[in-house]
C-alpha positions in Angstrom: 88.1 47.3 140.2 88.5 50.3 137.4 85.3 50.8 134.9 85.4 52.8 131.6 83.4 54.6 129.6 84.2 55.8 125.6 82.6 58.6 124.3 82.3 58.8 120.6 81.2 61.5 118.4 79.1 61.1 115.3 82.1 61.6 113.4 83.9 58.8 115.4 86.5 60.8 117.6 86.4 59.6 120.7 87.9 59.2 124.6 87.8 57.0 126.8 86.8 57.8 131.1 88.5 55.8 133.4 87.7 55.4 136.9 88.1 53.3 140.0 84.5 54.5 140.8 81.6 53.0 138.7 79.3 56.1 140.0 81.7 58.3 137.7 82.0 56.2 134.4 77.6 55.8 135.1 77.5 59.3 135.6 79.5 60.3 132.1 77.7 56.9 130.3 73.8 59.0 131.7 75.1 62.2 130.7 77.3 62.6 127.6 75.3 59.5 126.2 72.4 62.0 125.8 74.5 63.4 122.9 77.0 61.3 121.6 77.7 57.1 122.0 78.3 55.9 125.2 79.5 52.4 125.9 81.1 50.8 128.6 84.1 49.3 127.6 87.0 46.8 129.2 90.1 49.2 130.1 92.4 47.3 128.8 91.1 47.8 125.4 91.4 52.0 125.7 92.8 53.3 122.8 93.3 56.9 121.9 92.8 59.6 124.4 92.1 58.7 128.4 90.7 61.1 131.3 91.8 59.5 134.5 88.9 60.4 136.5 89.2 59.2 140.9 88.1 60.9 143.8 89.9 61.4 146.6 88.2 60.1 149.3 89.6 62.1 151.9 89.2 65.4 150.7 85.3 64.6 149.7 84.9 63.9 152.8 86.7 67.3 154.0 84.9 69.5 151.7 81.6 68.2 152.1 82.2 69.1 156.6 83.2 72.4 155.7 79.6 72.9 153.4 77.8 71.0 155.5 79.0 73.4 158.5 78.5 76.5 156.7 82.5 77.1 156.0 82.8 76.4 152.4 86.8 76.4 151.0 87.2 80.0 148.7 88.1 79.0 145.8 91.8 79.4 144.6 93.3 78.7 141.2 95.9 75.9 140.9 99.5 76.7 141.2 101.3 77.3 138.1 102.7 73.5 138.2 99.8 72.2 138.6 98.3 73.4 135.2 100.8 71.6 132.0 101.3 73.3 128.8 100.8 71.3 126.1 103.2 70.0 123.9 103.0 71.3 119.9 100.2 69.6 118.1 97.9 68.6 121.5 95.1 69.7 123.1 95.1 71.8 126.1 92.1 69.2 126.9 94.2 66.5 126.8 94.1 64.4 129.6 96.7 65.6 132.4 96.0 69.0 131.6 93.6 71.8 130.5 90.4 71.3 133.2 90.9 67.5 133.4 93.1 68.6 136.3 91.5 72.0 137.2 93.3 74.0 134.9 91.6 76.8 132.4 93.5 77.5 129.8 94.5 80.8 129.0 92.6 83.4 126.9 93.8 84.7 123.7 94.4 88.1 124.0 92.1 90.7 122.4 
């Protein structure tokens, strides 16, 4: 089953969070709800921008054995391909890039 959750700002931009887990779209409904409008929605009816937001079972469950043992992963940045560059006119939030997927975006240079 997938769940959603749009987030709308007072000045009605707004996304939509969609997840095969209901704990994830709950989580962003309890949370971002605190300061903007939260509502669950059908998914089919997503319009505008869309995180994709799944867990992978598998390597939950692998991370939280190494914490739970005391031998936490060091942290690592994602590979160069892993982190899209935006086309002209988007943001590096967009889904499929920016931290959505991991990825910070670059600094501007000072």
């Amino acid at each position: 089953m997938t769940f959603a959750t749009r987030i709308t700002t007072a000045d009605r931009q707004s996304v939509t969070v969609i997840s095969q887990t209901s704990a994830i779209t709950d989580w962003v409904s309890r949370y971002l709800g605190l300061w903007w409008t939260a509502a669950h929605v059908d998914p089919c009816t997503a319009i505008g921008p869309v995180i994709r937001a799944d867990v992978d079972e598998e390597q939950h469950t692998e991370l939280g054995a190494r914490v739970l043992t005391g031998r936490p992963e060091p942290a690592r940045r994602p590979s160069a391909s892993a982190c899209s560059t935006p086309s002209a006119g988007t943001s590096p939030y967009a889904a499929g890039s920016g931290p959505v997927n991991g990825c910070i975006p670059p600094r501007s240079r000072r």
